[in-house]
C-alpha positions in Angstrom: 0.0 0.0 0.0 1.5 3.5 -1.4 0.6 6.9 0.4 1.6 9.9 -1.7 1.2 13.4 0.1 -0.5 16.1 -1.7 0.5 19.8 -0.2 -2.6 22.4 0.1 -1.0 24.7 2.1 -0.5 25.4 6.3 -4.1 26.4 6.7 -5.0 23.6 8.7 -6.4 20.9 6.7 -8.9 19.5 9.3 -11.7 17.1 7.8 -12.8 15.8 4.5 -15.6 14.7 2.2 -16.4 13.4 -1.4 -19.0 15.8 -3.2 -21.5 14.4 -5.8 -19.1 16.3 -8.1 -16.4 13.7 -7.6 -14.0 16.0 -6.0 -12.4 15.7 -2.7 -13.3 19.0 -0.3 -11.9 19.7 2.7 -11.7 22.1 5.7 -8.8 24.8 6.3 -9.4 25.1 10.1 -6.9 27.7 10.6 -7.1 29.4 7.4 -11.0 30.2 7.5 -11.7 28.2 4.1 -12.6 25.3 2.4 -10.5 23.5 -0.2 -11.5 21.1 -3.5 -9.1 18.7 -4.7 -9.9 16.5 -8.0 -7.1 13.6 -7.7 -5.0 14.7 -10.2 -5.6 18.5 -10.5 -3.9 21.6 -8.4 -6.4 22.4 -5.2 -9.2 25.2 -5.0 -9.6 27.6 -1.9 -12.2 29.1 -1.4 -12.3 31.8 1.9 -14.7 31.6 4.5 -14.4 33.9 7.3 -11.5 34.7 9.1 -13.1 33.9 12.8 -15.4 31.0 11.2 -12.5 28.0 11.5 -14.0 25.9 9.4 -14.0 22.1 10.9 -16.3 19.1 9.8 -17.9 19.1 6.2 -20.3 16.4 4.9 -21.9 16.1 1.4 -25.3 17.0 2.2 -28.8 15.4 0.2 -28.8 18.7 -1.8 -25.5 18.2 -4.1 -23.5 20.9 -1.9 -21.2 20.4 1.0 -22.1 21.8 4.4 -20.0 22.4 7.3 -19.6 23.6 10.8 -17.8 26.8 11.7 -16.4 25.9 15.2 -15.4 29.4 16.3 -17.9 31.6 13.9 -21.3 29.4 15.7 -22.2 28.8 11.8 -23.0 26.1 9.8 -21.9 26.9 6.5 -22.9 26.0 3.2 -20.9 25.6 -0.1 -22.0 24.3 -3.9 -19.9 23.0 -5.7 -19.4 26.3 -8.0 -17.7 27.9 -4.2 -21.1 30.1 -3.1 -20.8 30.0 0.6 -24.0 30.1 2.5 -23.9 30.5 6.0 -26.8 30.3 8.9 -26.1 31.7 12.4 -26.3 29.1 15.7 -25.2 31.6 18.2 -22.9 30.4 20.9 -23.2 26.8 19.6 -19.7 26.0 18.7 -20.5 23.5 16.0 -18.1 20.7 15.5 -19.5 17.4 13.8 -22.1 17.1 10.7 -23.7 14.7 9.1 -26.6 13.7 6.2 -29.8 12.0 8.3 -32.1 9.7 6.7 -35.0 12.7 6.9 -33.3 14.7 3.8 -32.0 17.1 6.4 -28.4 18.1 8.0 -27.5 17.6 11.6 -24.8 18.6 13.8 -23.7 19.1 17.3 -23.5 22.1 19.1 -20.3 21.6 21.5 -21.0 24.5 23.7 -24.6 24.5 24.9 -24.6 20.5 24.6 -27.1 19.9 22.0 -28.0 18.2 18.7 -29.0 20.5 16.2 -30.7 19.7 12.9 -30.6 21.8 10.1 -32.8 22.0 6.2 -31.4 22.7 3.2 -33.6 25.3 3.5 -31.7 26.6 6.6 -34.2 25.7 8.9 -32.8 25.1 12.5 -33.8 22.9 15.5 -31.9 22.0 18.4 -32.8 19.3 20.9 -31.0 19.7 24.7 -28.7 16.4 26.2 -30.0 14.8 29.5 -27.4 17.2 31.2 -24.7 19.7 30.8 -21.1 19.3 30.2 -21.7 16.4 27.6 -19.5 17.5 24.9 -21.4 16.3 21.6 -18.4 15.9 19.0 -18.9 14.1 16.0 -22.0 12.5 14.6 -23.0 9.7 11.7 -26.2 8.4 10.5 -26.6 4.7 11.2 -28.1 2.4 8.9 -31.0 2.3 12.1 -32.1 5.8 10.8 -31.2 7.3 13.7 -28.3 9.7 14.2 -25.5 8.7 16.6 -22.8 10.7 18.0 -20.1 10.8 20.6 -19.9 12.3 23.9 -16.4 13.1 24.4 -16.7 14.9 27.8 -19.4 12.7 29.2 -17.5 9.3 28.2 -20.0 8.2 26.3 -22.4 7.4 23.0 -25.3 8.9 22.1 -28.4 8.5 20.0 -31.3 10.5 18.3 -34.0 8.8 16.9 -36.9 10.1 14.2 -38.8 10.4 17.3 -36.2 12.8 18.8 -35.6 10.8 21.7 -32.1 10.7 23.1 -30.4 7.5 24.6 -27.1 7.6 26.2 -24.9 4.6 26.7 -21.9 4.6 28.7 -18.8 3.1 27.6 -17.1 0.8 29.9 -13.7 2.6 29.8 -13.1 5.3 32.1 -12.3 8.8 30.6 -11.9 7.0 27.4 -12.3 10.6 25.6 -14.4 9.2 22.5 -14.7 11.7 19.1 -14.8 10.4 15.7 -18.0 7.9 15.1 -18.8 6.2 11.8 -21.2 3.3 10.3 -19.8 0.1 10.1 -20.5 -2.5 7.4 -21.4 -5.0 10.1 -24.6 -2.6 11.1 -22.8 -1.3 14.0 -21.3 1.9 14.9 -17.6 2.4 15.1 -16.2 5.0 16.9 -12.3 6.4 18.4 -11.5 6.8 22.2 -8.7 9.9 21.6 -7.6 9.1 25.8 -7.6 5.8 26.0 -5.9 4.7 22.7 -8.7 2.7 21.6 -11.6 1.4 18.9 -14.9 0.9 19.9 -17.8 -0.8 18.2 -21.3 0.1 19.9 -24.4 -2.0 18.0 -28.0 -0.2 17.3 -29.1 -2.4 21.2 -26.2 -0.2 22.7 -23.9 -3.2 23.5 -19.9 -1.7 23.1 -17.1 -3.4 22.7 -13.5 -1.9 22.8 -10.3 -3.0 21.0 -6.6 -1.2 22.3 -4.7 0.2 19.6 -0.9 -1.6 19.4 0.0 1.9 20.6 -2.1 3.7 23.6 -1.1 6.9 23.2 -1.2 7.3 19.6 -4.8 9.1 19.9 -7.0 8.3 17.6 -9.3 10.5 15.9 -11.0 10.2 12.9 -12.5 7.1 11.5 -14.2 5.9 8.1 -15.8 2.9 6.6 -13.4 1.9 3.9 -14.5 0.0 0.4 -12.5 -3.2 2.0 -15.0 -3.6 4.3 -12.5 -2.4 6.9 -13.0 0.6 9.6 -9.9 3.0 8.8 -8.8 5.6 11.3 -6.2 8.4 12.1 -3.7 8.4 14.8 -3.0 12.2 15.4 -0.3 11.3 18.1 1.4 8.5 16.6 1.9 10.0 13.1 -0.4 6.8 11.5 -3.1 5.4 9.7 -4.7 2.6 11.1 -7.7 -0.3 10.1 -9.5 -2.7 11.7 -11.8 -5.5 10.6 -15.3 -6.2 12.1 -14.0 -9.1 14.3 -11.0 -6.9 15.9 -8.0 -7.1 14.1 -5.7 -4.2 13.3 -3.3 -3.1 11.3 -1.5 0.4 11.2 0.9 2.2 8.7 2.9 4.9 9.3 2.7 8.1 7.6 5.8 9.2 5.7 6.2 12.1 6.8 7.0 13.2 11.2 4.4 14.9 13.0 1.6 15.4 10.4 -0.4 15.6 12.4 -3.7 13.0 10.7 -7.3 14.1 11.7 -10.2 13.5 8.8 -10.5 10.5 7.0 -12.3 9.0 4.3 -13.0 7.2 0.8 -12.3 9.5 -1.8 -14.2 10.0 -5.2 -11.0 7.7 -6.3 -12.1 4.7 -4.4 -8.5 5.3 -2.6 -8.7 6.0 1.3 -7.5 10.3 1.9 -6.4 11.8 5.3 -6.0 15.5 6.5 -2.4 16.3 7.7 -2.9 18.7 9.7 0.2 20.4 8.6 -0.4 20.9 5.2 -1.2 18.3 2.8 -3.9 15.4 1.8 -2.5 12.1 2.1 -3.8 9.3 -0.1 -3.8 6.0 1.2 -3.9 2.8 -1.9 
Protein backbone atom coordinates (compact mmCIF):
# COMPACT_ATOMS: atom_id res chain seq x y z
CA UNK A 1 0.00 0.00 0.00
CA UNK A 2 1.54 3.51 -1.39
CA UNK A 3 0.61 6.94 0.36
CA UNK A 4 1.62 9.95 -1.72
CA UNK A 5 1.19 13.43 0.10
CA UNK A 6 -0.52 16.10 -1.73
CA UNK A 7 0.49 19.78 -0.24
CA UNK A 8 -2.60 22.36 0.06
CA UNK A 9 -1.04 24.74 2.07
CA UNK A 10 -0.49 25.45 6.26
CA UNK A 11 -4.14 26.39 6.71
CA UNK A 12 -4.96 23.59 8.75
CA UNK A 13 -6.36 20.94 6.70
CA UNK A 14 -8.93 19.48 9.29
CA UNK A 15 -11.73 17.07 7.77
CA UNK A 16 -12.83 15.79 4.46
CA UNK A 17 -15.63 14.74 2.20
CA UNK A 18 -16.44 13.43 -1.43
CA UNK A 19 -18.98 15.75 -3.19
CA UNK A 20 -21.51 14.45 -5.78
CA UNK A 21 -19.12 16.30 -8.13
CA UNK A 22 -16.36 13.67 -7.62
CA UNK A 23 -14.03 16.02 -5.97
CA UNK A 24 -12.44 15.75 -2.72
CA UNK A 25 -13.27 19.04 -0.27
CA UNK A 26 -11.89 19.71 2.73
CA UNK A 27 -11.73 22.13 5.70
CA UNK A 28 -8.79 24.82 6.27
CA UNK A 29 -9.42 25.14 10.06
CA UNK A 30 -6.92 27.73 10.61
CA UNK A 31 -7.09 29.41 7.36
CA UNK A 32 -11.03 30.16 7.52
CA UNK A 33 -11.67 28.22 4.10
CA UNK A 34 -12.62 25.25 2.40
CA UNK A 35 -10.50 23.46 -0.16
CA UNK A 36 -11.51 21.14 -3.54
CA UNK A 37 -9.12 18.72 -4.74
CA UNK A 38 -9.88 16.47 -7.96
CA UNK A 39 -7.10 13.61 -7.67
CA UNK A 40 -4.99 14.66 -10.22
CA UNK A 41 -5.59 18.53 -10.48
CA UNK A 42 -3.90 21.57 -8.35
CA UNK A 43 -6.43 22.41 -5.24
CA UNK A 44 -9.24 25.17 -4.96
CA UNK A 45 -9.59 27.58 -1.93
CA UNK A 46 -12.18 29.13 -1.35
CA UNK A 47 -12.33 31.82 1.92
CA UNK A 48 -14.72 31.60 4.49
CA UNK A 49 -14.44 33.94 7.30
CA UNK A 50 -11.47 34.66 9.06
CA UNK A 51 -13.07 33.88 12.80
CA UNK A 52 -15.37 31.03 11.25
CA UNK A 53 -12.50 28.04 11.50
CA UNK A 54 -14.05 25.91 9.39
CA UNK A 55 -13.99 22.14 10.92
CA UNK A 56 -16.25 19.14 9.84
CA UNK A 57 -17.86 19.06 6.15
CA UNK A 58 -20.25 16.44 4.90
CA UNK A 59 -21.89 16.07 1.37
CA UNK A 60 -25.32 17.00 2.17
CA UNK A 61 -28.79 15.41 0.20
CA UNK A 62 -28.82 18.67 -1.81
CA UNK A 63 -25.52 18.22 -4.05
CA UNK A 64 -23.45 20.85 -1.88
CA UNK A 65 -21.23 20.43 1.03
CA UNK A 66 -22.12 21.81 4.38
CA UNK A 67 -19.98 22.43 7.32
CA UNK A 68 -19.57 23.60 10.77
CA UNK A 69 -17.84 26.80 11.68
CA UNK A 70 -16.43 25.88 15.21
CA UNK A 71 -15.39 29.36 16.26
CA UNK A 72 -17.91 31.60 13.89
CA UNK A 73 -21.31 29.39 15.75
CA UNK A 74 -22.25 28.79 11.81
CA UNK A 75 -22.99 26.12 9.81
CA UNK A 76 -21.92 26.90 6.45
CA UNK A 77 -22.95 25.97 3.20
CA UNK A 78 -20.85 25.56 -0.15
CA UNK A 79 -22.01 24.26 -3.92
CA UNK A 80 -19.87 22.97 -5.74
CA UNK A 81 -19.41 26.29 -7.96
CA UNK A 82 -17.65 27.86 -4.17
CA UNK A 83 -21.05 30.14 -3.11
CA UNK A 84 -20.82 29.99 0.58
CA UNK A 85 -24.05 30.14 2.52
CA UNK A 86 -23.90 30.51 5.99
CA UNK A 87 -26.76 30.33 8.91
CA UNK A 88 -26.07 31.72 12.37
CA UNK A 89 -26.30 29.08 15.69
CA UNK A 90 -25.21 31.63 18.23
CA UNK A 91 -22.92 30.40 20.93
CA UNK A 92 -23.18 26.77 19.63
CA UNK A 93 -19.65 26.04 18.74
CA UNK A 94 -20.55 23.50 16.03
CA UNK A 95 -18.12 20.68 15.49
CA UNK A 96 -19.47 17.43 13.81
CA UNK A 97 -22.10 17.06 10.67
CA UNK A 98 -23.65 14.72 9.11
CA UNK A 99 -26.63 13.67 6.17
CA UNK A 100 -29.78 12.03 8.33
CA UNK A 101 -32.08 9.73 6.72
CA UNK A 102 -35.00 12.67 6.92
CA UNK A 103 -33.33 14.66 3.81
CA UNK A 104 -31.99 17.09 6.39
CA UNK A 105 -28.37 18.09 8.04
CA UNK A 106 -27.49 17.57 11.59
CA UNK A 107 -24.79 18.61 13.78
CA UNK A 108 -23.65 19.05 17.30
CA UNK A 109 -23.49 22.06 19.08
CA UNK A 110 -20.27 21.56 21.51
CA UNK A 111 -21.00 24.47 23.69
CA UNK A 112 -24.60 24.49 24.90
CA UNK A 113 -24.61 20.47 24.58
CA UNK A 114 -27.11 19.87 21.96
CA UNK A 115 -28.01 18.24 18.72
CA UNK A 116 -29.00 20.48 16.19
CA UNK A 117 -30.68 19.69 12.91
CA UNK A 118 -30.63 21.83 10.11
CA UNK A 119 -32.77 21.99 6.19
CA UNK A 120 -31.42 22.70 3.17
CA UNK A 121 -33.65 25.34 3.50
CA UNK A 122 -31.74 26.59 6.61
CA UNK A 123 -34.24 25.75 8.95
CA UNK A 124 -32.83 25.07 12.47
CA UNK A 125 -33.78 22.95 15.50
CA UNK A 126 -31.93 22.02 18.40
CA UNK A 127 -32.85 19.28 20.88
CA UNK A 128 -31.01 19.71 24.70
CA UNK A 129 -28.67 16.36 26.20
CA UNK A 130 -29.98 14.77 29.49
CA UNK A 131 -27.43 17.19 31.21
CA UNK A 132 -24.66 19.69 30.83
CA UNK A 133 -21.07 19.33 30.18
CA UNK A 134 -21.69 16.44 27.58
CA UNK A 135 -19.50 17.53 24.89
CA UNK A 136 -21.37 16.30 21.56
CA UNK A 137 -18.41 15.90 18.95
CA UNK A 138 -18.90 14.13 16.03
CA UNK A 139 -21.96 12.47 14.60
CA UNK A 140 -22.96 9.71 11.71
CA UNK A 141 -26.17 8.41 10.54
CA UNK A 142 -26.59 4.65 11.15
CA UNK A 143 -28.10 2.38 8.91
CA UNK A 144 -31.01 2.33 12.13
CA UNK A 145 -32.09 5.75 10.82
CA UNK A 146 -31.20 7.33 13.68
CA UNK A 147 -28.27 9.73 14.19
CA UNK A 148 -25.49 8.65 16.65
CA UNK A 149 -22.79 10.69 17.96
CA UNK A 150 -20.12 10.82 20.58
CA UNK A 151 -19.93 12.26 23.90
CA UNK A 152 -16.39 13.11 24.39
CA UNK A 153 -16.72 14.86 27.76
CA UNK A 154 -19.43 12.70 29.17
CA UNK A 155 -17.51 9.27 28.22
CA UNK A 156 -20.00 8.18 26.29
CA UNK A 157 -22.45 7.37 22.98
CA UNK A 158 -25.34 8.87 22.13
CA UNK A 159 -28.38 8.49 19.99
CA UNK A 160 -31.27 10.47 18.32
CA UNK A 161 -34.03 8.76 16.91
CA UNK A 162 -36.95 10.06 14.17
CA UNK A 163 -38.78 10.44 17.29
CA UNK A 164 -36.15 12.80 18.77
CA UNK A 165 -35.55 10.84 21.74
CA UNK A 166 -32.07 10.71 23.09
CA UNK A 167 -30.36 7.45 24.56
CA UNK A 168 -27.15 7.59 26.16
CA UNK A 169 -24.86 4.58 26.70
CA UNK A 170 -21.93 4.60 28.69
CA UNK A 171 -18.78 3.10 27.56
CA UNK A 172 -17.08 0.75 29.87
CA UNK A 173 -13.72 2.59 29.83
CA UNK A 174 -13.14 5.34 32.06
CA UNK A 175 -12.35 8.84 30.64
CA UNK A 176 -11.89 7.00 27.38
CA UNK A 177 -12.33 10.62 25.61
CA UNK A 178 -14.43 9.18 22.47
CA UNK A 179 -14.65 11.73 19.14
CA UNK A 180 -14.82 10.38 15.75
CA UNK A 181 -17.96 7.92 15.15
CA UNK A 182 -18.84 6.20 11.79
CA UNK A 183 -21.16 3.28 10.30
CA UNK A 184 -19.79 0.10 10.06
CA UNK A 185 -20.53 -2.54 7.42
CA UNK A 186 -21.39 -5.04 10.07
CA UNK A 187 -24.60 -2.62 11.06
CA UNK A 188 -22.84 -1.27 14.02
CA UNK A 189 -21.31 1.93 14.87
CA UNK A 190 -17.57 2.41 15.08
CA UNK A 191 -16.24 5.05 16.95
CA UNK A 192 -12.34 6.42 18.41
CA UNK A 193 -11.53 6.81 22.16
CA UNK A 194 -8.65 9.86 21.59
CA UNK A 195 -7.63 9.07 25.77
CA UNK A 196 -7.60 5.80 26.03
CA UNK A 197 -5.94 4.68 22.74
CA UNK A 198 -8.71 2.66 21.63
CA UNK A 199 -11.65 1.43 18.90
CA UNK A 200 -14.94 0.92 19.90
CA UNK A 201 -17.84 -0.85 18.23
CA UNK A 202 -21.35 0.13 19.86
CA UNK A 203 -24.41 -2.03 18.02
CA UNK A 204 -27.99 -0.21 17.31
CA UNK A 205 -29.11 -2.36 21.25
CA UNK A 206 -26.23 -0.20 22.74
CA UNK A 207 -23.89 -3.17 23.47
CA UNK A 208 -19.89 -1.73 23.12
CA UNK A 209 -17.12 -3.42 22.70
CA UNK A 210 -13.47 -1.93 22.79
CA UNK A 211 -10.33 -2.96 20.98
CA UNK A 212 -6.56 -1.21 22.35
CA UNK A 213 -4.70 0.17 19.64
CA UNK A 214 -0.94 -1.57 19.44
CA UNK A 215 0.05 1.91 20.62
CA UNK A 216 -2.14 3.75 23.58
CA UNK A 217 -1.10 6.92 23.22
CA UNK A 218 -1.19 7.33 19.60
CA UNK A 219 -4.80 9.14 19.85
CA UNK A 220 -7.02 8.30 17.58
CA UNK A 221 -9.29 10.54 15.91
CA UNK A 222 -11.02 10.16 12.89
CA UNK A 223 -12.53 7.05 11.50
CA UNK A 224 -14.20 5.91 8.06
CA UNK A 225 -15.83 2.89 6.60
CA UNK A 226 -13.45 1.88 3.90
CA UNK A 227 -14.54 -0.02 0.44
CA UNK A 228 -12.50 -3.17 2.00
CA UNK A 229 -15.04 -3.58 4.30
CA UNK A 230 -12.46 -2.43 6.87
CA UNK A 231 -13.03 0.63 9.61
CA UNK A 232 -9.90 3.01 8.85
CA UNK A 233 -8.82 5.62 11.26
CA UNK A 234 -6.16 8.43 12.09
CA UNK A 235 -3.74 8.38 14.76
CA UNK A 236 -3.02 12.19 15.40
CA UNK A 237 -0.26 11.27 18.05
CA UNK A 238 1.36 8.46 16.64
CA UNK A 239 1.92 10.04 13.09
CA UNK A 240 -0.43 6.80 11.53
CA UNK A 241 -3.05 5.40 9.66
CA UNK A 242 -4.68 2.57 11.07
CA UNK A 243 -7.69 -0.29 10.05
CA UNK A 244 -9.50 -2.69 11.66
CA UNK A 245 -11.79 -5.46 10.59
CA UNK A 246 -15.29 -6.18 12.05
CA UNK A 247 -13.98 -9.14 14.32
CA UNK A 248 -11.03 -6.90 15.95
CA UNK A 249 -7.97 -7.13 14.08
CA UNK A 250 -5.72 -4.24 13.28
CA UNK A 251 -3.30 -3.14 11.29
CA UNK A 252 -1.49 0.44 11.18
CA UNK A 253 0.91 2.16 8.66
CA UNK A 254 2.90 4.90 9.27
CA UNK A 255 2.74 8.14 7.64
CA UNK A 256 5.83 9.15 5.67
CA UNK A 257 6.21 12.12 6.76
CA UNK A 258 6.95 13.16 11.22
CA UNK A 259 4.42 14.89 12.98
CA UNK A 260 1.56 15.38 10.43
CA UNK A 261 -0.38 15.57 12.43
CA UNK A 262 -3.67 12.95 10.70
CA UNK A 263 -7.34 14.14 11.66
CA UNK A 264 -10.16 13.45 8.76
CA UNK A 265 -10.47 10.49 7.01
CA UNK A 266 -12.35 9.03 4.25
CA UNK A 267 -13.03 7.19 0.76
CA UNK A 268 -12.28 9.49 -1.75
CA UNK A 269 -14.23 10.00 -5.21
CA UNK A 270 -11.04 7.75 -6.26
CA UNK A 271 -12.07 4.72 -4.37
CA UNK A 272 -8.52 5.35 -2.57
CA UNK A 273 -8.69 5.97 1.26
CA UNK A 274 -7.53 10.27 1.93
CA UNK A 275 -6.36 11.76 5.35
CA UNK A 276 -5.95 15.50 6.47
CA UNK A 277 -2.40 16.31 7.65
CA UNK A 278 -2.90 18.72 9.74
CA UNK A 279 0.19 20.44 8.60
CA UNK A 280 -0.42 20.95 5.24
CA UNK A 281 -1.20 18.33 2.85
CA UNK A 282 -3.91 15.39 1.76
CA UNK A 283 -2.49 12.12 2.09
CA UNK A 284 -3.85 9.27 -0.11
CA UNK A 285 -3.76 5.98 1.20
CA UNK A 286 -3.95 2.77 -1.87
Amino acid sequence: MTIREIPVGDGGPYALATGLDGALWFTLVRAGAIGRLFPGATPTLFPVAPDSAPTVITAGPDGALWFTEYQGHRIGRITTKGDITAFDVPGSAPFGIAAGADGALWFTATATDRIGRITTSGGISEITLPRPGMYPSAIAAGGDGALWFTLNQANAIGRVGADRTVSVFDLPTAQAGPVGITAGPDGAMWFVQILAGQIGRITTRGTITEFPLPDRSGRPHGITAGLDGRLWFTEWAGNRVGSITTDGQITTLDLPTPGSEPHGIVTGPDGALWTALETGSLARIG
